[in-house]
C-alpha positions as CSV (number, residue, x, y, z in Angstrom):
1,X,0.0,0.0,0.0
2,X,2.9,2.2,0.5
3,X,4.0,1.7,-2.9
4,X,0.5,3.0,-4.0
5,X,0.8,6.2,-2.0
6,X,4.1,7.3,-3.6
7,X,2.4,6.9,-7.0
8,X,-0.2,8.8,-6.5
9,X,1.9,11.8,-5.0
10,X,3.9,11.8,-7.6
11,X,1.5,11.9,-10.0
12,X,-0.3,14.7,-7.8
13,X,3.2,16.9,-8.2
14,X,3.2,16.3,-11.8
15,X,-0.5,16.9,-12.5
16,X,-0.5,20.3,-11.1
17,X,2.2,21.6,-13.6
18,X,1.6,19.6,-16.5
19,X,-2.1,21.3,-16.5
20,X,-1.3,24.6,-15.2
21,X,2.3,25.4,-17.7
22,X,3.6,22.7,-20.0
23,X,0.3,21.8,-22.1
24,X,-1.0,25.6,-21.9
25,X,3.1,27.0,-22.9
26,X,2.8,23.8,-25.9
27,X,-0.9,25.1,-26.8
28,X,0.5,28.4,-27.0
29,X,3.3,27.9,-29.2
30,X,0.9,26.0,-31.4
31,X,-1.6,28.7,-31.5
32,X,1.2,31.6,-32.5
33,X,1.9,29.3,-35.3
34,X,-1.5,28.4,-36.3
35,X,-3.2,30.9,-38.8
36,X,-6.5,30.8,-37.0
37,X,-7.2,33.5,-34.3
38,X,-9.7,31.5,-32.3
39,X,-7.2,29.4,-30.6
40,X,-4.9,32.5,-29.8
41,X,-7.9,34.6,-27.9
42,X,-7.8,31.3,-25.7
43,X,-4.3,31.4,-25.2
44,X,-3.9,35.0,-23.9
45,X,-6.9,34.8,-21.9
46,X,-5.6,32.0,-20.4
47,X,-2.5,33.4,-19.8
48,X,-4.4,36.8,-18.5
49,X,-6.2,34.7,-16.5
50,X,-4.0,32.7,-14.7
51,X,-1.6,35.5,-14.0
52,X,-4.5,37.0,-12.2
53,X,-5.1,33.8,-10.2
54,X,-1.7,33.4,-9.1
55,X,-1.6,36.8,-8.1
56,X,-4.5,36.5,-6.4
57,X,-2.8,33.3,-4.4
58,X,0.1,35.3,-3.7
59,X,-2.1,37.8,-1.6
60,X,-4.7,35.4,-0.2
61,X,-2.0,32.8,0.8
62,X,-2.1,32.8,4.4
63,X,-6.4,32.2,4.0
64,X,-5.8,29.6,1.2
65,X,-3.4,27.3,3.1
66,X,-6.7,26.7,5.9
67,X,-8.5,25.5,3.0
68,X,-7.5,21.5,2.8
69,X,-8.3,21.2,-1.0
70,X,-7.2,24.3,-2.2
71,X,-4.6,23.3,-4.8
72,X,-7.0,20.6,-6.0
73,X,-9.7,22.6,-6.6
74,X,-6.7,25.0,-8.5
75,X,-6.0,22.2,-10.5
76,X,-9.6,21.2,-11.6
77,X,-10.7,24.8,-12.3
78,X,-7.5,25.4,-14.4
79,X,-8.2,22.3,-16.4
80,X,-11.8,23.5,-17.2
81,X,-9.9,26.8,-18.2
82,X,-6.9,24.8,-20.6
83,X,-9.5,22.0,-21.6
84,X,-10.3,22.9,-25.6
85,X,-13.5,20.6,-24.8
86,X,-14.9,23.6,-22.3
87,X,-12.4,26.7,-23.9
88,X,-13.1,28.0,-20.1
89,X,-10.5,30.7,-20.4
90,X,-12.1,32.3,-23.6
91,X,-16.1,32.0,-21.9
92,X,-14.6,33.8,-18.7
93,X,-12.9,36.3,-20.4
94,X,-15.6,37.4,-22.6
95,X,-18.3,36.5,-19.8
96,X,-16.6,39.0,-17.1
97,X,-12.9,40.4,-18.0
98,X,-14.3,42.1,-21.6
99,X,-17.3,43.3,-19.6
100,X,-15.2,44.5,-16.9
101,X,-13.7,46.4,-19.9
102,X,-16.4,48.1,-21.4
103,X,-17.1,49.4,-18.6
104,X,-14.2,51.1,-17.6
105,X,-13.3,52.5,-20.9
106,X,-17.2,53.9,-20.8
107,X,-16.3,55.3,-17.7
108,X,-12.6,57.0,-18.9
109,X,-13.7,57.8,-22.6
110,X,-11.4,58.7,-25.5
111,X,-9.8,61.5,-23.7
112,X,-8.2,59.8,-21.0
113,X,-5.2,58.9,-23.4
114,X,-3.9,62.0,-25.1
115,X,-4.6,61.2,-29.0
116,X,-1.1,61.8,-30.7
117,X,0.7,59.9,-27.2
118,X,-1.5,56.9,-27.8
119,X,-1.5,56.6,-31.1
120,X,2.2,56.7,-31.2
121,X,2.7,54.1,-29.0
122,X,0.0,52.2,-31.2
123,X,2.0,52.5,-34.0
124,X,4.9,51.7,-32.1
125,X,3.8,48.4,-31.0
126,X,2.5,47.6,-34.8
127,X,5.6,47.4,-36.5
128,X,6.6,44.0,-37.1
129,X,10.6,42.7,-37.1
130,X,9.8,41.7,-40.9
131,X,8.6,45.8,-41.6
132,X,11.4,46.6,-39.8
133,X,13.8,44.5,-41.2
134,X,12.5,45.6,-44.6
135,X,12.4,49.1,-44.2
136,X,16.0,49.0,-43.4
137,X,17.6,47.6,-46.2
């Protein structure tokens, strides 16, 4: 029976960051290489979303380790959030984080970013390497 119990601990320790980093960084990777956008909204808001978790863990650590099943019931909900069966990271995001954002950028309006600031650092961010590269030679 002892035998047993080592098994299953190890496959515990490995669970937890084989669901939470190395099939979500190998999605990823797959999904910057796909041509199909779908699978990259899933991605970041995956990635948005479990930054924001472990964030949230960070603070609420001292609560969370009174809570027994805490890191299983991490586990499970970022599986429903990795799964592509459930795509749980793109229905959250839209569900609450886009709202969230709507919202505040109602709230601030167009003016909170000084027009030529903003849309410098748009245009900024939208040059490519390849442009770049091109541009130069």
């Amino acid at each position: 029976m002892g035998h047993f119990w080592t098994v299953i601990n190890a496959l515990h320790s490995l669970a937890g960051p084989t669901v939470t980093l190395l099939y979500p960084l190998y999605a990823s990777v797959r999904a910057i290489e796909s041509p199909s956008k779908l699978d990259d909204e899933q991605w970041l808001a995956y990635w948005i979303l479990y930054s924001f978790l472990t964030l949230m863990e960070m603070v609420a650590a001292p609560v969370l380790e009174w809570i027994p099943i805490w890191y299983q019931m991490k586990v499970v909900l970022i599986a429903w959030l990795v799964l592509p069966q459930f795509r749980g990271a793109a229905f959250i995001y839209e569900r609450f984080v886009r709202e969230q954002l709507r919202k505040y950028n109602t709230r601030v309006g167009k003016d909170h970013y000084p027009s030529d600031g903003y849309n410098k650092f748009a245009e900024f961010v939208s040059i490519s390497p390849k442009k770049v590269e091109h541009e130069a030679h």
